[in-house]
C-alpha positions as CSV (number, residue, x, y, z in Angstrom):
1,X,58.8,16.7,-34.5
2,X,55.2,15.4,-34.1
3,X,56.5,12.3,-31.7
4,X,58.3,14.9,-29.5
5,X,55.1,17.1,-29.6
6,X,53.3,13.4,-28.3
7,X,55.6,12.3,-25.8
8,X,55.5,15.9,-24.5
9,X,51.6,15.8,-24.4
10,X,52.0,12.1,-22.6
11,X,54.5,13.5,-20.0
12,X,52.7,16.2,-19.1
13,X,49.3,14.3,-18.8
14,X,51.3,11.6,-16.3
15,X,52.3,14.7,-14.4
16,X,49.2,16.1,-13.8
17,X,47.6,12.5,-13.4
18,X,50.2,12.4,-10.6
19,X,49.5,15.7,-8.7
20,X,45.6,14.2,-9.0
21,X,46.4,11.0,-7.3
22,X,48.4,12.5,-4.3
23,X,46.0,15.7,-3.7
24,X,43.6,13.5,-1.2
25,X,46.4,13.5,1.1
26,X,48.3,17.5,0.9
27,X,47.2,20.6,1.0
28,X,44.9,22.0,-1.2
29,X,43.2,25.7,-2.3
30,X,40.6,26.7,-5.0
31,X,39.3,29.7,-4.9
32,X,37.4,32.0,-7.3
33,X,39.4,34.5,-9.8
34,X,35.8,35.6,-11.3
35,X,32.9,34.5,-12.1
36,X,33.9,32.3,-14.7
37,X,37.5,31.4,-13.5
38,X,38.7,29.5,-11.0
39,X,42.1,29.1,-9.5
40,X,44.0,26.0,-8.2
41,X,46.9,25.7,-5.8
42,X,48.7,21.9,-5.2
43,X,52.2,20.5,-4.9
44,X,53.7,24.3,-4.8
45,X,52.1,25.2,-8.3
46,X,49.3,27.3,-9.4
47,X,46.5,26.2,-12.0
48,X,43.8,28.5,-13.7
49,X,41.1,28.1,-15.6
50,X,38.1,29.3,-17.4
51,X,35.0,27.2,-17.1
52,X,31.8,26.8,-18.6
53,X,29.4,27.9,-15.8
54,X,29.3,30.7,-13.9
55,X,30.8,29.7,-10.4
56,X,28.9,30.6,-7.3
57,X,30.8,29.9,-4.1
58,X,32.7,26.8,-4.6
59,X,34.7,24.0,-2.3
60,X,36.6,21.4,-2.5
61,X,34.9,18.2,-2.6
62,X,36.0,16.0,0.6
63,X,38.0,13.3,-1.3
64,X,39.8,16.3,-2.8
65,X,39.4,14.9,-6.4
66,X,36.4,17.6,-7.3
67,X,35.5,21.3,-6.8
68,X,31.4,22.3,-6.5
69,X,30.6,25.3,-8.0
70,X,27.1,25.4,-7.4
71,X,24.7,24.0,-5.8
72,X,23.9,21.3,-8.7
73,X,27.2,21.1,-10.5
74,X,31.0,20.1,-10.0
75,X,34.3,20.2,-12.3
76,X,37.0,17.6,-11.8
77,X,40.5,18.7,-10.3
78,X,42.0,16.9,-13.1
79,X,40.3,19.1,-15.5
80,X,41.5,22.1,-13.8
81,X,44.9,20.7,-13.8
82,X,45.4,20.4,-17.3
83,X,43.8,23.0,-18.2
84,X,44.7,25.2,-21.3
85,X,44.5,28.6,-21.1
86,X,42.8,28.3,-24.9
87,X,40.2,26.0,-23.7
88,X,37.3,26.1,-21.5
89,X,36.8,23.1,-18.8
90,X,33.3,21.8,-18.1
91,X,31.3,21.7,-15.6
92,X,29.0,18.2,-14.7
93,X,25.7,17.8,-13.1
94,X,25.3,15.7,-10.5
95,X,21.9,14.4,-11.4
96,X,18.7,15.7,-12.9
97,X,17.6,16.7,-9.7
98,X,20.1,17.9,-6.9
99,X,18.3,19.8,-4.0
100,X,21.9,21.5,-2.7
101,X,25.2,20.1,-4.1
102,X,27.2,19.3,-0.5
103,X,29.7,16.2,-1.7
104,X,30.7,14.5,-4.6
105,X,33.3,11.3,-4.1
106,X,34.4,10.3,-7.6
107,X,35.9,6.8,-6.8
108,X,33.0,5.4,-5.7
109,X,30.0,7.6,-8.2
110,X,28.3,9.3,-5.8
111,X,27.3,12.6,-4.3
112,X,25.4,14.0,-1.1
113,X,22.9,17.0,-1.5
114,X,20.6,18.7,0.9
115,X,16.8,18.4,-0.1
116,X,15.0,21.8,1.7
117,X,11.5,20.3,3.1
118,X,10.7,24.0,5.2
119,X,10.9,27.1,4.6
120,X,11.1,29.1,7.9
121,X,13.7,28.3,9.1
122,X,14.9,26.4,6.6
123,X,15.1,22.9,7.0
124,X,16.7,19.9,5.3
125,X,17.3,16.0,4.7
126,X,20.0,14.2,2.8
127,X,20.5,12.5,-0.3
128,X,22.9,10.5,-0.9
129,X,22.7,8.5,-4.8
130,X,25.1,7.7,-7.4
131,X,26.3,10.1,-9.6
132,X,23.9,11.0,-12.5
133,X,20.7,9.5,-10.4
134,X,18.4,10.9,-8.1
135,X,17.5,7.6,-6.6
136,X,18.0,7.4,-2.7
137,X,20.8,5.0,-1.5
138,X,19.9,5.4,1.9
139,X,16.8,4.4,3.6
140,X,16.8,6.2,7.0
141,X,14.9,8.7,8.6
142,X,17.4,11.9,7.8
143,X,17.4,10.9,4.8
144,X,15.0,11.5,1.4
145,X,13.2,8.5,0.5
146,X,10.5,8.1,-2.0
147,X,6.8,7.6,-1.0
148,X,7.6,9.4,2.6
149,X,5.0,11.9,3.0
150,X,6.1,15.4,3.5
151,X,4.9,15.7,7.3
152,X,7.3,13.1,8.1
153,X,10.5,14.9,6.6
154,X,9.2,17.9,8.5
155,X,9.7,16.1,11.2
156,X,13.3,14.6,10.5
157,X,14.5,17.8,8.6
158,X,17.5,19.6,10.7
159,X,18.7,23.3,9.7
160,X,22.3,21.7,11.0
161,X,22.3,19.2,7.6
162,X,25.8,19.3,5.7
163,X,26.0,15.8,4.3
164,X,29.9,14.9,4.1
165,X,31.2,11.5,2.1
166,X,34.4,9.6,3.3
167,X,37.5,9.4,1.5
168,X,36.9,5.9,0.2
169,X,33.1,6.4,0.2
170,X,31.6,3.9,2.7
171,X,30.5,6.4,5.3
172,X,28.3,9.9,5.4
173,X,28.1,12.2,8.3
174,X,25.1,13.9,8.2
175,X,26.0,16.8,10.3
176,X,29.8,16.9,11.6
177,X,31.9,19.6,10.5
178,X,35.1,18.1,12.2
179,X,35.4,15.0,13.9
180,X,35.1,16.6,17.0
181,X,36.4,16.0,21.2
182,X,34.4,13.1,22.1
183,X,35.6,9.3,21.7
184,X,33.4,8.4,19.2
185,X,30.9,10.2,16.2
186,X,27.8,9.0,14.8
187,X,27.7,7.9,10.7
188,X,26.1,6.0,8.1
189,X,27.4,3.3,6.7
190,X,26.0,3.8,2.9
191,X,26.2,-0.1,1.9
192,X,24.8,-1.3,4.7
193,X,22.4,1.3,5.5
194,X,23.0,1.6,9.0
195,X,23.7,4.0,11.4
196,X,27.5,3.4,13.8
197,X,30.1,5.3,15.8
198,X,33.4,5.7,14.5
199,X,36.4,6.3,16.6
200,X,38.0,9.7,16.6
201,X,41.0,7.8,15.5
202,X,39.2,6.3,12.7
203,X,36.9,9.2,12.0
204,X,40.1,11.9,11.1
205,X,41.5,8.9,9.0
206,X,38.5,8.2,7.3
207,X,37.2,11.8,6.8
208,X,38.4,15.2,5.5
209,X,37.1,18.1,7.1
């Protein structure tokens, strides 16, 4: 009886490992049952479950592995996957310090926030670190950095900031919402710290919006 129970456990944890590994490329929905429970649609099933936070308005991360529920804190799909209705799934901060939780890409540890540098209107750069850290991986104007004085940020800080991560985190858009009409969009390359244009081609395979 208690190997059935195992192999049982093991079958349904490779299921749900499955639906994970294929959700970055189908469709997807999370949305909020309360304020304490969220719901989960993939592969033609439905997923709830009670977390440990109370959610605020929450989104899909872009490599579809995550769902932010607030503006410091994310739960993992997989968590909401296997949930059981007895249990309660935890949240996880993304570092000490967050500003405004925008992206998380698991694969690659890290996340992209919105640090607000003015009030009226509001105004904002971009962090981008590893998961857990607050330290900056990116040192471009745009972009928090240590040491820079806060009349400069004023300067960079845009009220159009929503910091987006690529699927296999190498690239951030800063601002895009879509990959848009033109031929090419503007990015950062994260490891090499340096601005490009992407393709459209390139961008929509690259990028979920």
């Amino acid at each position: 009886m208690r190997v059935s129970i195992i192999l049982c456990a093991a079958l349904l944890l490779a299921s749900v490992g499955a639906i994970a590994e294929s959700l970055s490329n189908q469709g997807i929905e999370v949305s909020k049952v309360s304020d304490w429970e969220i719901s989960l649609k993939a592969s033609g099933r439905a997923f709830h479950c009670r977390v440990d936070q109370k959610l605020s308005d929450i989104k899909l991360s872009s490599d579809r592995q995550a769902i932010i529920v607030s503006g410091t804190s994310y739960i993992l799909v997989y968590d909401i996957l296997s949930c059981d209705r007895n249990n309660v799934a935890h949240t996880k901060k993304a570092a000490p310090r967050v500003g405004f939780l925008s992206d998380v890409n698991i694969k690659s540890g890290i996340y992209a926030s919105m640090i607000p540098v003015s009030a009226n209107p509001m105004g904002f750069v971009a962090l981008v670190a590893k998961i857990g850290s607050d330290e900056s991986l990116i040192n471009l104007p745009g972009f928090y950095r240590k040491g820079v004085k806060k009349n400069q940020f004023l300067k960079e800080a845009s009220t159009n900031v929503n910091p987006k991560i690529s699927k296999n985190g190498q690239f951030i858009s800063l601002d895009l919402y879509d990959c848009g009409s033109g031929e090419y969009v503007d990015v950062v390359d994260v490891l090499a710290e340096k601005w490009l244009k992407l393709d459209r081609d390139s961008c929509q395979r690259l990028f979920n919006f």
